[in-house]
C-alpha positions in Angstrom: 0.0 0.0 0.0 2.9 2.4 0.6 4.2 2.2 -2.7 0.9 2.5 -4.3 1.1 5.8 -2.1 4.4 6.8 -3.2 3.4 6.7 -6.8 -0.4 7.9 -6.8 0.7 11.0 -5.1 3.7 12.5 -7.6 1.3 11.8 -10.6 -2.2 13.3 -8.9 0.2 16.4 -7.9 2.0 16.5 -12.0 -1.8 16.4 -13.1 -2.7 19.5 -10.8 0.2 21.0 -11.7 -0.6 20.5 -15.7 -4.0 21.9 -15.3 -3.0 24.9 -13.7 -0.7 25.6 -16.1 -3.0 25.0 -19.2 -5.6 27.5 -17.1 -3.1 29.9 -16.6 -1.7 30.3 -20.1 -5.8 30.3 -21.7 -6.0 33.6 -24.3 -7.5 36.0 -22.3 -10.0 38.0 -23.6 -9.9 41.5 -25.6 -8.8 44.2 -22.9 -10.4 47.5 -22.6 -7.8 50.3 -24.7 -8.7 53.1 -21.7 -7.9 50.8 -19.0 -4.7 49.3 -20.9 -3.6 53.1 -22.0 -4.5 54.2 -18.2 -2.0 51.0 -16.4 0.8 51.9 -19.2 0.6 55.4 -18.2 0.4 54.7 -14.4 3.6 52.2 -14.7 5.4 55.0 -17.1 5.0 57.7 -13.8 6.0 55.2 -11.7 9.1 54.4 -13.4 10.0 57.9 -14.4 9.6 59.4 -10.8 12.9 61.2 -9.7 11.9 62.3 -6.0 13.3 59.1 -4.7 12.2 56.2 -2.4 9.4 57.4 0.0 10.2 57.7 3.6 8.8 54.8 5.7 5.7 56.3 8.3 6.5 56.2 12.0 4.3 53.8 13.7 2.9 56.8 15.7 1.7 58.5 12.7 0.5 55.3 10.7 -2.2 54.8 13.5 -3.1 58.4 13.4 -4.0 58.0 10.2 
């Protein structure tokens, strides 16, 4: 019965693990062109920002808030 246990197991995970994959890599649907143009432009500030990284909140002021 071990054994039986040793070798069910691998292949029931392999089989998850190939169904996730296949449902992760389906073609997705037609996105919006606003909401793609909006991300792109949101990423672009992000990465173009030159005020540096942001100073972490004091724990006072984070429950403040």
């Amino acid at each position: 019965m071990s054994n039986l246990l040793w070798t069910v197991v691998p292949l029931v995970v392999a089989v998850f693990a190939w169904g996730w994959a296949r449902w992760m890599s389906r073609p997705r649907g037609p996105q919006e062109a606003s909401r793609s143009v909006a991300d792109y432009e949101r990423f672009r500030d992000a990465i173009t920002r030159t005020e540096g990284p942001r100073k972490p909140r004091s724990r006072e002021r984070a429950l403040r808030h």
